[in-house]
Every structure is written in C-alpha cells, then in structure tokens.
C-alpha positions as YAML, in Angstrom:
chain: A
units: angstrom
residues:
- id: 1
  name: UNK
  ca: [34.88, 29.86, 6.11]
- id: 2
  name: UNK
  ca: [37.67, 27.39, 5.47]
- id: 3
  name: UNK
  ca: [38.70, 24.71, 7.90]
- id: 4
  name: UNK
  ca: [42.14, 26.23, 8.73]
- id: 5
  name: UNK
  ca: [40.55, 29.73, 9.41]
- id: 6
  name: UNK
  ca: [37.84, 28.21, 11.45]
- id: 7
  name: UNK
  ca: [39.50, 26.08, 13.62]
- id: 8
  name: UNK
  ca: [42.21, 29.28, 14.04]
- id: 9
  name: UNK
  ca: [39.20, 31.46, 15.14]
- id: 10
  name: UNK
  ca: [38.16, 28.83, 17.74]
- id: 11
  name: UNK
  ca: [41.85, 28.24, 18.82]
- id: 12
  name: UNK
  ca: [42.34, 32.10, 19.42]
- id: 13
  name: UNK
  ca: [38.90, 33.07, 20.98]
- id: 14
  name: UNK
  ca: [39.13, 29.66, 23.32]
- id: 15
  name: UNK
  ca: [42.44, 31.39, 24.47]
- id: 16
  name: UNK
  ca: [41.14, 34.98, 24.62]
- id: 17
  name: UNK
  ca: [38.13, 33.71, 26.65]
- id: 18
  name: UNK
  ca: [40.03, 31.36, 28.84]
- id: 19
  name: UNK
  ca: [42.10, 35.11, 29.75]
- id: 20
  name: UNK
  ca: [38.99, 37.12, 30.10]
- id: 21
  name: UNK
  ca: [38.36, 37.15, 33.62]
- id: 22
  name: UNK
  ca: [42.22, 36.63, 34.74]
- id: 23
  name: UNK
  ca: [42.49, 39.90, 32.61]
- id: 24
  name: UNK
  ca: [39.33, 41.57, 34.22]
- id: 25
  name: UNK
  ca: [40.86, 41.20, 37.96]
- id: 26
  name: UNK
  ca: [43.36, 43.00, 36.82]
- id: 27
  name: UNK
  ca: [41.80, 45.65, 34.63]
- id: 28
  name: UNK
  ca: [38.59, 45.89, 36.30]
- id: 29
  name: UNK
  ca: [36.98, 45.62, 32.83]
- id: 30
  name: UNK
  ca: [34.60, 42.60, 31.31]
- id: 31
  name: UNK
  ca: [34.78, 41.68, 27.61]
- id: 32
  name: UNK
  ca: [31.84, 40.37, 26.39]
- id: 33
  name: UNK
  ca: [31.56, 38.96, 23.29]
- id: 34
  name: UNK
  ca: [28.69, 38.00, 20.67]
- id: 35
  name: UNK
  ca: [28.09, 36.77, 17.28]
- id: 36
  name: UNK
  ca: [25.10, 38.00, 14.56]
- id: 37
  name: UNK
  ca: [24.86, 36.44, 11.42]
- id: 38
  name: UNK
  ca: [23.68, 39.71, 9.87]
- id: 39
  name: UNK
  ca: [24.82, 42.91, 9.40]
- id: 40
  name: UNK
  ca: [23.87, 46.45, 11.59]
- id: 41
  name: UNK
  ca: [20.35, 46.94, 10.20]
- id: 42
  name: UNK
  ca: [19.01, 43.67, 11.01]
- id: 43
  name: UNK
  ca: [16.56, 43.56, 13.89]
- id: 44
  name: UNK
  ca: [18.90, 40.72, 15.52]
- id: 45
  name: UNK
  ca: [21.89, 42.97, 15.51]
- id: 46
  name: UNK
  ca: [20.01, 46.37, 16.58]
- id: 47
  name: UNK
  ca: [18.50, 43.71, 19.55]
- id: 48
  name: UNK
  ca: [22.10, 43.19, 20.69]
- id: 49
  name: UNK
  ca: [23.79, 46.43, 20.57]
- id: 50
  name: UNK
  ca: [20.35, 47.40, 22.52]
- id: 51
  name: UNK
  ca: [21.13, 44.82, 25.20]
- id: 52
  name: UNK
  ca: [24.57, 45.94, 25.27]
- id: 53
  name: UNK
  ca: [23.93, 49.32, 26.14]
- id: 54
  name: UNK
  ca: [20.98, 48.64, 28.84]
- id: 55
  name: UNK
  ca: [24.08, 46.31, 30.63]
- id: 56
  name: UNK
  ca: [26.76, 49.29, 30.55]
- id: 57
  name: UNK
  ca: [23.70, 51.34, 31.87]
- id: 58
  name: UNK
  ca: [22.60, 49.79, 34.90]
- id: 59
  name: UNK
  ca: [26.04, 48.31, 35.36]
- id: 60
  name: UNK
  ca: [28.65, 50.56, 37.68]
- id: 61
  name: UNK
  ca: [31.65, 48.18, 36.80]
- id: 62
  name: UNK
  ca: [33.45, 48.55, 33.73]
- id: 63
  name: UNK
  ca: [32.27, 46.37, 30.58]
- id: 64
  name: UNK
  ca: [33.04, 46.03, 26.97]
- id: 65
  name: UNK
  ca: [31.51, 44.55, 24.35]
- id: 66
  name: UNK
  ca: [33.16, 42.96, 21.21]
- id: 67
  name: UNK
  ca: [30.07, 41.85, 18.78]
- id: 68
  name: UNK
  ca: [30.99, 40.31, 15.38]
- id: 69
  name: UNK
  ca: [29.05, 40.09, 12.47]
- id: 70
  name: UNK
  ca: [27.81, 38.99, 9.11]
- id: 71
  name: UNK
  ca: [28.63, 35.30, 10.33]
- id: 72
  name: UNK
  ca: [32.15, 35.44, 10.86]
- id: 73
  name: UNK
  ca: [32.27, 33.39, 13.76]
- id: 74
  name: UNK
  ca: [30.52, 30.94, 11.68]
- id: 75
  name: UNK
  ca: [26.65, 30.14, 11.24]
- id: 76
  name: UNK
  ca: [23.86, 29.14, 14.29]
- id: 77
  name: UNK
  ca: [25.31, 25.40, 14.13]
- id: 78
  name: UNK
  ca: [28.78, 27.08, 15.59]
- id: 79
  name: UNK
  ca: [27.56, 29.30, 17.96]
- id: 80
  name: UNK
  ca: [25.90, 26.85, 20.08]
- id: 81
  name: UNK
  ca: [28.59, 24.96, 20.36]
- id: 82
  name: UNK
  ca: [30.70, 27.50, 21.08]
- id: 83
  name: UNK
  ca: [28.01, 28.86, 23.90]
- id: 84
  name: UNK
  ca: [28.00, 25.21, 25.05]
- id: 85
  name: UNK
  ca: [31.66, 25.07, 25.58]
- id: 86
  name: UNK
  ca: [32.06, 28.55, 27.03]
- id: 87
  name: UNK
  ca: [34.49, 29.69, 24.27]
- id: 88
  name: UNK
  ca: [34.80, 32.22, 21.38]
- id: 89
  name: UNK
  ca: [30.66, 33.66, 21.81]
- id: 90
  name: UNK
  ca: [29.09, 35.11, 25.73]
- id: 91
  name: UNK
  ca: [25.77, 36.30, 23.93]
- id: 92
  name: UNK
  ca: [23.70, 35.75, 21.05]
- id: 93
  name: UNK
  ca: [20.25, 35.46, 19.28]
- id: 94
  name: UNK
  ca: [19.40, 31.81, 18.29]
- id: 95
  name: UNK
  ca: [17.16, 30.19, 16.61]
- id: 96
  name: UNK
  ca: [15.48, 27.18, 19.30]
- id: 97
  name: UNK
  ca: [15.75, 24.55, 16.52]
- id: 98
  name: UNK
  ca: [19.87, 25.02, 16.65]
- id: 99
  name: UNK
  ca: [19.76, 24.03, 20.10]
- id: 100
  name: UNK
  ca: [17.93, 20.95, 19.93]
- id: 101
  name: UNK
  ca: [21.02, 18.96, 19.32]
- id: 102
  name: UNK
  ca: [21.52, 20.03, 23.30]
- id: 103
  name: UNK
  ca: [18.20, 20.24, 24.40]
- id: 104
  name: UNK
  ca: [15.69, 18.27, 22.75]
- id: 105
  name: UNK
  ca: [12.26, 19.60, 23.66]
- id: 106
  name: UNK
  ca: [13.23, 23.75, 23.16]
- id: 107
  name: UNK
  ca: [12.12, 23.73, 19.37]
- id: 108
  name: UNK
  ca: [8.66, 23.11, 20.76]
- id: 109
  name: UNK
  ca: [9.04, 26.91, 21.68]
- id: 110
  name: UNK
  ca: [9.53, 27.97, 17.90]
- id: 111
  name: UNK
  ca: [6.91, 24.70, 16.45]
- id: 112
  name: UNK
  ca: [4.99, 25.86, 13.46]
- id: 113
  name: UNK
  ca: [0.85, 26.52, 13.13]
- id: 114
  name: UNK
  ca: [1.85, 27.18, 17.76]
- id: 115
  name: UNK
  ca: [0.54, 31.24, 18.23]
- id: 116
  name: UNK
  ca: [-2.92, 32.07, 16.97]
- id: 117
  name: UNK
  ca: [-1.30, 35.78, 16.20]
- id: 118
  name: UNK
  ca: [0.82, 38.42, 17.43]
- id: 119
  name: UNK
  ca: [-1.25, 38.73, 20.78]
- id: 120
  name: UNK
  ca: [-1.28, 35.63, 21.35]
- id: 121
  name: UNK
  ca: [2.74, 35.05, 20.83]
- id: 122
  name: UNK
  ca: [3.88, 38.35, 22.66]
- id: 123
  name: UNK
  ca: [1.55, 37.16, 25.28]
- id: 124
  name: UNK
  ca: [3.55, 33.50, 25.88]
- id: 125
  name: UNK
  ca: [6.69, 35.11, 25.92]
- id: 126
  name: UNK
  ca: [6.27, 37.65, 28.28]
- id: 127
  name: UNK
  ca: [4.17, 35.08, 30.75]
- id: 128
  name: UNK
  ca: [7.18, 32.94, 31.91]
- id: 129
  name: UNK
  ca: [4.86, 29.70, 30.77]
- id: 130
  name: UNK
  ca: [8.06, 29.02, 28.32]
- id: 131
  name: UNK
  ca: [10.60, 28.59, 31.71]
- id: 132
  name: UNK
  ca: [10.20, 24.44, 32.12]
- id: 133
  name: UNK
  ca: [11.97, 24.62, 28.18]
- id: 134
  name: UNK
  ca: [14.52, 27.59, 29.68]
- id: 135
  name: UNK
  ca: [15.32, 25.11, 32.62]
- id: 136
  name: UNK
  ca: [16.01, 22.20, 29.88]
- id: 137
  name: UNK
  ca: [18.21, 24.21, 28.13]
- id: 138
  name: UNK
  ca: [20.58, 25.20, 30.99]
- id: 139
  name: UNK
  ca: [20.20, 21.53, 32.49]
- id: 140
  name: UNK
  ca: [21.47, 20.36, 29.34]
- id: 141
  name: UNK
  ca: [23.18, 22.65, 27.28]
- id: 142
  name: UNK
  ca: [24.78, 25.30, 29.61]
- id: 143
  name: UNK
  ca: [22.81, 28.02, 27.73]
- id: 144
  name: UNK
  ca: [21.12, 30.81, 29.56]
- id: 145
  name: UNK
  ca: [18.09, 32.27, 27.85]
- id: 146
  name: UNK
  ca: [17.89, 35.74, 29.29]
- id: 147
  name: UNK
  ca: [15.04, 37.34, 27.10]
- id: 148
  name: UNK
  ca: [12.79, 36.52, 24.00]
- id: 149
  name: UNK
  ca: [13.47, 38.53, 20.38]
- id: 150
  name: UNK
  ca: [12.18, 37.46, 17.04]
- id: 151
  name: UNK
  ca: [8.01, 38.69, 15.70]
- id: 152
  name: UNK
  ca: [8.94, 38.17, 11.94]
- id: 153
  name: UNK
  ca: [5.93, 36.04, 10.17]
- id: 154
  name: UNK
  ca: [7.20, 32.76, 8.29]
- id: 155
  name: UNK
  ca: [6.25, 32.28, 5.43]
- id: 156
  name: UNK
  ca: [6.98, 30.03, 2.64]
- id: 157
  name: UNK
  ca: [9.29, 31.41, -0.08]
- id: 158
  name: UNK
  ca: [9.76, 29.33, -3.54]
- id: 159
  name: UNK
  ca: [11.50, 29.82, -7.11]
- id: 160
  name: UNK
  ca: [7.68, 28.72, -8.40]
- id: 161
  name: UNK
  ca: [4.39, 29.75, -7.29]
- id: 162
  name: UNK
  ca: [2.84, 27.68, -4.21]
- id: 163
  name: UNK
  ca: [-0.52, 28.50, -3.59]
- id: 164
  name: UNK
  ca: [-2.94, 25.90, -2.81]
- id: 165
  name: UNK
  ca: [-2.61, 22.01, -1.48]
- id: 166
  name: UNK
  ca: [-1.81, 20.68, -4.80]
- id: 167
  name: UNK
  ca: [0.91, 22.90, -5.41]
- id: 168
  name: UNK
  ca: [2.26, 22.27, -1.89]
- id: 169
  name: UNK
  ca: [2.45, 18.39, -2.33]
- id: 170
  name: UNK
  ca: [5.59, 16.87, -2.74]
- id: 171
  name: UNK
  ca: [7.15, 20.45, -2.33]
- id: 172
  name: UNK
  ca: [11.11, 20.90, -2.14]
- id: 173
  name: UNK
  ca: [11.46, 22.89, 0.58]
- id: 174
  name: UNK
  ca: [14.25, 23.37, 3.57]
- id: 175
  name: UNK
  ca: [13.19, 23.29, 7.09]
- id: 176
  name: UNK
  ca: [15.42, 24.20, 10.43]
- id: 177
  name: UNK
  ca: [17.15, 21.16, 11.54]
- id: 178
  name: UNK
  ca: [14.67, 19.95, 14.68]
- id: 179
  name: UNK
  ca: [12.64, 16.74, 14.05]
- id: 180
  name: UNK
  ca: [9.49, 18.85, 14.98]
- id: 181
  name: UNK
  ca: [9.92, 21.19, 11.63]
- id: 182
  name: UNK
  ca: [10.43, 18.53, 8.98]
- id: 183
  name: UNK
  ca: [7.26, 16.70, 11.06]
- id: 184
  name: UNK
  ca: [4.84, 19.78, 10.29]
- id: 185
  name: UNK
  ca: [5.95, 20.14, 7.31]
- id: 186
  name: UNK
  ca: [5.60, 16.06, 6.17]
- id: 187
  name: UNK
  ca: [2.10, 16.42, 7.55]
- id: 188
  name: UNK
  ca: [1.13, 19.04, 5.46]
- id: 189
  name: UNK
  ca: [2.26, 17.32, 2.37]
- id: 190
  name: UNK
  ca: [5.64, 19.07, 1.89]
- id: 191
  name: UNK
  ca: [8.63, 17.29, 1.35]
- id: 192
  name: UNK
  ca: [10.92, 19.18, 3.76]
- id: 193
  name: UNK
  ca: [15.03, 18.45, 4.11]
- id: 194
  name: UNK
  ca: [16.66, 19.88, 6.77]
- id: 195
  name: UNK
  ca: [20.20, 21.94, 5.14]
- id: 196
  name: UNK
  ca: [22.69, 23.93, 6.55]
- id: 197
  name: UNK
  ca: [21.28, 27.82, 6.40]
- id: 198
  name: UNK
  ca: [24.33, 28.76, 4.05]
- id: 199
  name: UNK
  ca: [23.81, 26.04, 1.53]
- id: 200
  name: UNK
  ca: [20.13, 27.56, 1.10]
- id: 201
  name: UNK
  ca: [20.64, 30.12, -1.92]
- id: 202
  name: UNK
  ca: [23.00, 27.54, -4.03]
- id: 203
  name: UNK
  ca: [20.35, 24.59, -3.00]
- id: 204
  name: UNK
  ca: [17.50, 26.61, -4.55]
- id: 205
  name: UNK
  ca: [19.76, 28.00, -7.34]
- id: 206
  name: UNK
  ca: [20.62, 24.45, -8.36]
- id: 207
  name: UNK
  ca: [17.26, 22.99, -7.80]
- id: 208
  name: UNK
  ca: [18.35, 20.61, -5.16]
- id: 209
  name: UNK
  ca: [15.47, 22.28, -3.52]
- id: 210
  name: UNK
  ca: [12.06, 24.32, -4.53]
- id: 211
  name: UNK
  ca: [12.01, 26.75, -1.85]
- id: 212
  name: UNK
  ca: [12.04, 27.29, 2.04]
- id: 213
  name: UNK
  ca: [10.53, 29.49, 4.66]
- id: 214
  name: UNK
  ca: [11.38, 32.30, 6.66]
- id: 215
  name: UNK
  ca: [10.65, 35.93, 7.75]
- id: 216
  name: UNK
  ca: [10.61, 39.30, 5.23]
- id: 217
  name: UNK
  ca: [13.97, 40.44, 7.11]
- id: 218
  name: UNK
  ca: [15.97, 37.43, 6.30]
- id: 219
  name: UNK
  ca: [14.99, 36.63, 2.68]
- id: 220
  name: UNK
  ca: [15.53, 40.25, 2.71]
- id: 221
  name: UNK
  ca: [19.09, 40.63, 3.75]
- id: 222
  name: UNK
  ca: [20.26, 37.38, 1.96]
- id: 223
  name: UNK
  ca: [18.77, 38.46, -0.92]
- id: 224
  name: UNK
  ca: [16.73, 34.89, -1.27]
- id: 225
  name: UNK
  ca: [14.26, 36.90, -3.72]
- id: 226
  name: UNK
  ca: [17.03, 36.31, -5.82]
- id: 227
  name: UNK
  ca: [16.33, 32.61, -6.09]
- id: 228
  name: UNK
  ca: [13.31, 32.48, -4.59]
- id: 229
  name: UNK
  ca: [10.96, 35.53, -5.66]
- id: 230
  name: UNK
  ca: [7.31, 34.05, -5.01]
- id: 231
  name: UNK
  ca: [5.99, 34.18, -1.07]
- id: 232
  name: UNK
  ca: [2.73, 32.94, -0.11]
- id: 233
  name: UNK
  ca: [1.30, 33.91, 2.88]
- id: 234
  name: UNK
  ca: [0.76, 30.40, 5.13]
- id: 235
  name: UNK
  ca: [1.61, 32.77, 7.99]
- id: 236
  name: UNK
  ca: [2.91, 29.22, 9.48]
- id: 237
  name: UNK
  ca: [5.04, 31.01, 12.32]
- id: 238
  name: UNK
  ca: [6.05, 34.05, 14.51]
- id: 239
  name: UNK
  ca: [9.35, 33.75, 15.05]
- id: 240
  name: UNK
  ca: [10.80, 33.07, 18.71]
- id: 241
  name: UNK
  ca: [14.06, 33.98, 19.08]
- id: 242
  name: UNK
  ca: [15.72, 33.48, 22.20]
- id: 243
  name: UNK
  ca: [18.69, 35.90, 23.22]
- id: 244
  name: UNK
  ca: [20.99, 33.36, 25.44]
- id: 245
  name: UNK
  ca: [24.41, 34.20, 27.31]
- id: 246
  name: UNK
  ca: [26.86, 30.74, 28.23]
- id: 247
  name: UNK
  ca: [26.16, 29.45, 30.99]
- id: 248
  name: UNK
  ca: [29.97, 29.27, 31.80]
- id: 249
  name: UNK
  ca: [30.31, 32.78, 30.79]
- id: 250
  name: UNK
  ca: [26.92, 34.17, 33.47]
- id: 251
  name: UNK
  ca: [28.86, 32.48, 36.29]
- id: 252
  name: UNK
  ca: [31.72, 33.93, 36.50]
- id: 253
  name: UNK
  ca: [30.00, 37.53, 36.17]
- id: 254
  name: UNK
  ca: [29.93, 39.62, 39.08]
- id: 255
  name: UNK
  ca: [26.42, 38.94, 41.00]
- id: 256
  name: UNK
  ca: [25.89, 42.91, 39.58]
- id: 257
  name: UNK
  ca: [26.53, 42.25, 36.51]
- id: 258
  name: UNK
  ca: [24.42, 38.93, 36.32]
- id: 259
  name: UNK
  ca: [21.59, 40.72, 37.31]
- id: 260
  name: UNK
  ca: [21.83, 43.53, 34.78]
- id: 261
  name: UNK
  ca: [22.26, 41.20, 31.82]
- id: 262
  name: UNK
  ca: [19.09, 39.10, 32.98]
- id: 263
  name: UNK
  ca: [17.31, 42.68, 33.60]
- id: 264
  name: UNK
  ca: [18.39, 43.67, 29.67]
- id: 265
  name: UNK
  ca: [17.77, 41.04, 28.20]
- id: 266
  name: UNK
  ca: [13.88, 41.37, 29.33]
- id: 267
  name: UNK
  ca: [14.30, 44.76, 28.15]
- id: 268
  name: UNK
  ca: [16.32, 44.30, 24.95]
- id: 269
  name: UNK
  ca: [13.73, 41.43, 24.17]
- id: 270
  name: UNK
  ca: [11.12, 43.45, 24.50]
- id: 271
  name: UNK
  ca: [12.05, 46.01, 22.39]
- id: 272
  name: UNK
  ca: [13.54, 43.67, 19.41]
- id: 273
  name: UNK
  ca: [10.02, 41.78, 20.04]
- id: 274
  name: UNK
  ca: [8.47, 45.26, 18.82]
- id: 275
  name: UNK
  ca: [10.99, 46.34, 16.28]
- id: 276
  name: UNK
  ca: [11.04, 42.82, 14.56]
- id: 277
  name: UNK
  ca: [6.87, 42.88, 14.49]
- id: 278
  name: UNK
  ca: [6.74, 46.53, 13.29]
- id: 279
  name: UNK
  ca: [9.67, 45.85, 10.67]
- id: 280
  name: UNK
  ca: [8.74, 42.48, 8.83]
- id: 281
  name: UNK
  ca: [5.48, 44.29, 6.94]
- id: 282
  name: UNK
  ca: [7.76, 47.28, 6.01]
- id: 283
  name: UNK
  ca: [10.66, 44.93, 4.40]
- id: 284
  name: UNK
  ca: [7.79, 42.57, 2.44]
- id: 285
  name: UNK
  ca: [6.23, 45.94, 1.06]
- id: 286
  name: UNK
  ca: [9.81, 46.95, 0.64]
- id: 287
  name: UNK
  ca: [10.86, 43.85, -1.48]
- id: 288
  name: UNK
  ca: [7.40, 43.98, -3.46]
- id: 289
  name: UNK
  ca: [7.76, 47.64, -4.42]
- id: 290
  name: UNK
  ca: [10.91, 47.07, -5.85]
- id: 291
  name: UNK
  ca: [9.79, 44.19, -8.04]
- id: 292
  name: UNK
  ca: [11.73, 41.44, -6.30]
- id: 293
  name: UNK
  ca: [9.01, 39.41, -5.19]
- id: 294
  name: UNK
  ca: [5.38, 38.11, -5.76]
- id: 295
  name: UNK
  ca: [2.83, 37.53, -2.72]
- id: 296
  name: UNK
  ca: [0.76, 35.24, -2.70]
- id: 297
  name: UNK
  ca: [-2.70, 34.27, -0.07]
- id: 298
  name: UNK
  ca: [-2.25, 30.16, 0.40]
- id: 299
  name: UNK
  ca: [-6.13, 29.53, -0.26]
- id: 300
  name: UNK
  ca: [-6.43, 26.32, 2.29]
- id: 301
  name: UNK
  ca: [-4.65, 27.68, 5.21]
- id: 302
  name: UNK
  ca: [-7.72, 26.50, 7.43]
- id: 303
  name: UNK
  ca: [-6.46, 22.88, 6.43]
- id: 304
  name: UNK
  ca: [-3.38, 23.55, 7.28]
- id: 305
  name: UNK
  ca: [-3.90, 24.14, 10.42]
- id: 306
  name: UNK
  ca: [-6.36, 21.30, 11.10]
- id: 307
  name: UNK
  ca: [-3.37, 18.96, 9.50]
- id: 308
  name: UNK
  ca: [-0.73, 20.00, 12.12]
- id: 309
  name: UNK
  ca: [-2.90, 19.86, 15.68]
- id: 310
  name: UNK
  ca: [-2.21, 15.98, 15.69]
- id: 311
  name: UNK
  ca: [1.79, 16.18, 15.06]
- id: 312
  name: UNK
  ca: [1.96, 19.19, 17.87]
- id: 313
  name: UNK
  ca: [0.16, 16.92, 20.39]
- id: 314
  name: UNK
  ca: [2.42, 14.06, 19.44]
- id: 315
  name: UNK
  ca: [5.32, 15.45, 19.57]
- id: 316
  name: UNK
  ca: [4.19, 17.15, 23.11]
- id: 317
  name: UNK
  ca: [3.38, 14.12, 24.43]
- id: 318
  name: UNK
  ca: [7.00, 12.45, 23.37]
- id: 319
  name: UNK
  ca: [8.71, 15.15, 25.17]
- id: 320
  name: UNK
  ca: [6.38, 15.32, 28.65]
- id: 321
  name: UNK
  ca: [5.64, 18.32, 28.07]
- id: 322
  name: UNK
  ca: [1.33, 18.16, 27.23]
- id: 323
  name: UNK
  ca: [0.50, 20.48, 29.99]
- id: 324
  name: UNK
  ca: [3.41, 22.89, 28.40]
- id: 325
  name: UNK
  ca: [1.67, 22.91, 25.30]
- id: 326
  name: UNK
  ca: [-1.79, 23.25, 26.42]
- id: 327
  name: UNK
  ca: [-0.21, 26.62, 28.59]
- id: 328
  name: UNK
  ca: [0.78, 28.14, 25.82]
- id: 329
  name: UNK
  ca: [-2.16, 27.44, 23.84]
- id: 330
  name: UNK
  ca: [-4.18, 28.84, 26.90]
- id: 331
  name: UNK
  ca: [-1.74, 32.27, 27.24]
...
C-alpha cells in the first residue's frame, strides 16, 4: 500500500468515523467497521462475520457492518493504531504481540512454550485469569478485548530442514515484534529478528532470513510453503488471538448494543476457538498431500522447554505479573 493511498484511507475513514454516530441519530442505524488480513475462508474472517451476526441477533436496534479484507486497511501494525485512535477499524482479531507497543505486558498472553496443550489453553481463556492483561490494555491502549479466537499450533517453518538443537543454532528466523518472542527464541539458540509480517515471504526468498513460525492456516493462505516448505513440529505455541473493539468506538454504543457485542464476542470466540483447533490439522494434512511441504518431529523438544521456564519467569517478574503467570500455569 503506497503512502498516498494509505494516508487517503486514514484521512477518509477518520472522517467517516468521526460522522458515524452524528449519522446514526439520525438514521437509527450503527456502522461498524473491521479489518482481516485474510480473505473469507480464514478462521479469523469466518470468527468475525460470526460475531457480526450474533450482534444483529440479540441486538433490536439497527446495525451494519462494513468488514474489509485481505489487508487493505493495512497490516496488524495499522490496525492498532487505528483502534487506539478510534478511527478507520471498530473490531478486529489481533495478534497480543502488535499491541505491546500500547500495552507492554499483553504478549505475556500469547508467550511461547505458556499452555501444556489444547486443554490446558481453552481452559485459561475461558477462566477470566487473563483479565489483569485485558485491564492493561484498555488502561493503556483504549482497546477492548471482548472474546478470545486463535487454537492454530506454531510451529517453525524454514526454506531448510530444522530438526534437532544443532540445526536450530544460530537459526534465521522472524519472530512477532514483542521483546518476549525474540527472548524465547535467543534462549533456545535461535537467532530471531523481529520484521514486518509482509516483508516475510521476500525476507525468506532473499535469504535475509532462514525461516519463521506460525500456524498451518497462515503459511497456508500466504502460500509461505512457497519459500518455506519444511515444518517441524516444536509445537512452541497455541495461538491466542484476542478479538478487541476501540475503546472510543464501545462508548459511544448504546448500553444494548455494548452488551451484545461483549455477549458475541464470548460467543464468536468460542466458536473461532473450535473452528481454528479443528482446522489447523486439516490445512497441514492439506498442504502435505499436495506436496508443498515436509513435516518434521523436532527430536529435543523436552529441552526446549526446560530452556524457556527461566526467560518466562523473568520476564513475569519484570512486568509484576508472577502470580499472573503462575494462574495460568495452574488453569
């Protein structure tokens, strides 16, 4: 997205959204709008159009919803700025490390080697131990989390086979931009750079980096088995991916209306929690029938997670938030 067209899009959806409610007095309609980076068939998107229609459900007032896709409103980096200043995006999934700028301590939420397994992670989000990290976020960032998507397994993808510790020193890889992922990452002998998510398949391509990590949906839809064919299975992290609404934008909702977005985005979490989970096995055995990638077990992933339990507690203790992580630990 060029500079003129970007700064265009903000100019004309800061207007739009500084209208939206003078509009809605009149009108009796509410335009809400979001932002996906991915198209209709990714479990993001299907978790917001779900959302979407459990509001217009329990809702008796009139509400629209204008959803954009495929990145056009830019990448993660914009949206939360864009949440932050109430313009341009209401609702969106996001990934906690893009937030961090804003709130500090809400990557701990998403921190590699943190759920045991899928029990264990469904279990933390649906507890409410997660709300002192919620609170943070609104505090500082003016960002509402109103559910919990995400259940795709990370896992590290690379243009050459990683398998063991010695392959895994010294390894080019890109992390998410919070301290807390290039930290793990350092301390299990990686050598992770945080880069913007749309410079990932030219970075690879152009060996500025080896590889990266992510979920079976993503590498998937972005076709990074293009670049990067070979997976192994460190199984490093569920994915928590919080659906959020602006602050500004919750507000100035009618007290109805706030409490139908907070009751589907429970919902909408829920289910995207469960369609995410189910999907990411189907899209890896997708991607390996069709030839496009090579799996691969990491055979010291035992070490692995021995190496990380002192950087967690560290970074825990930095942030005041010890009896957070021994919660979720605990859940």
């Amino acid at each position: 997205m060029s500079f003129y067209k970007s700064f265009k899009c903000i100019a004309v959806c800061a207007v739009s959204a500084s209208a939206l409610f003078a509009s809605a007095a009149v009108a009796d309609t509410i335009t809400l709008r979001g932002a996906s980076m991915f198209d209709e068939n990714h479990a993001y998107t299907k978790t917001l159009r779900q959302f979407e229609e459990l509001v217009a459900e329990s809702y008796d007032g009139d509400v629209e919803f204008d959803l954009r896709l495929n990145g056009e409103l830019g990448d993660e980096s914009d949206f939360v700025t864009f949440l932050q200043q109430g313009v341009a995006i209401d609702y969106a999934v996001m990934a906690p490390s893009n937030m961090a700028v804003f709130a500090p301590s809400i990557p701990l939420m998403d921190m590699p080697f943190l759920f045991r397994d899928l029990d264990h992670w469904n279990a933390a989000l649906s507890s409410g131990v997660m709300a002192p990290l919620e609170d943070e976020l609104l505090e500082k960032a003016d960002i509402k989390i109103i559910g919990y998507t995400g259940g795709g397994v990370r896992n590290l993808a690379s243009a050459e086979p990683v398998k063991d510790m010695a392959d895994l020193m010294g390894h080019k890889m890109r992390v998410m931009g919070a301290p807390i992922q290039a930290q793990i990452f350092s301390a299990i002998q990686a050598a992770p750079s945080a880069i913007a998510y749309n410079e990932v398949y030219n970075a690879i391509q152009t060996g500025v980096i080896a590889g990266f990590e992510n979920e079976a949906a993503s590498i998937q839809n972005l076709k990074f088995y293009e670049v990067a064919p070979n997976i192994t299975l460190t199984r490093h992290a569920i994915t928590v991916r919080p659906i959020v609404m602006s602050g500004k934008t919750f507000r100035k909702l009618p007290e109805e209306l706030q409490a139908a977005v907070l009751q589907a985005g429970a919902e909408a979490g829920a289910f995207g929690r469960n369609l995410e989970s189910t999907e990411d096995g189907l899209k890896m055995q997708e991607m390996i029938d069709a030839g496009q990638i090579t799996v691969l077990e990491f055979a010291d992933r035992n070490k692995l997670l021995e190496m990380v339990i002192p950087v967690q507690d560290a970074y825990a203790t930095e942030l005041g938030a010890t009896d957070l992580l021994k919660a979720i630990r605990e859940q």
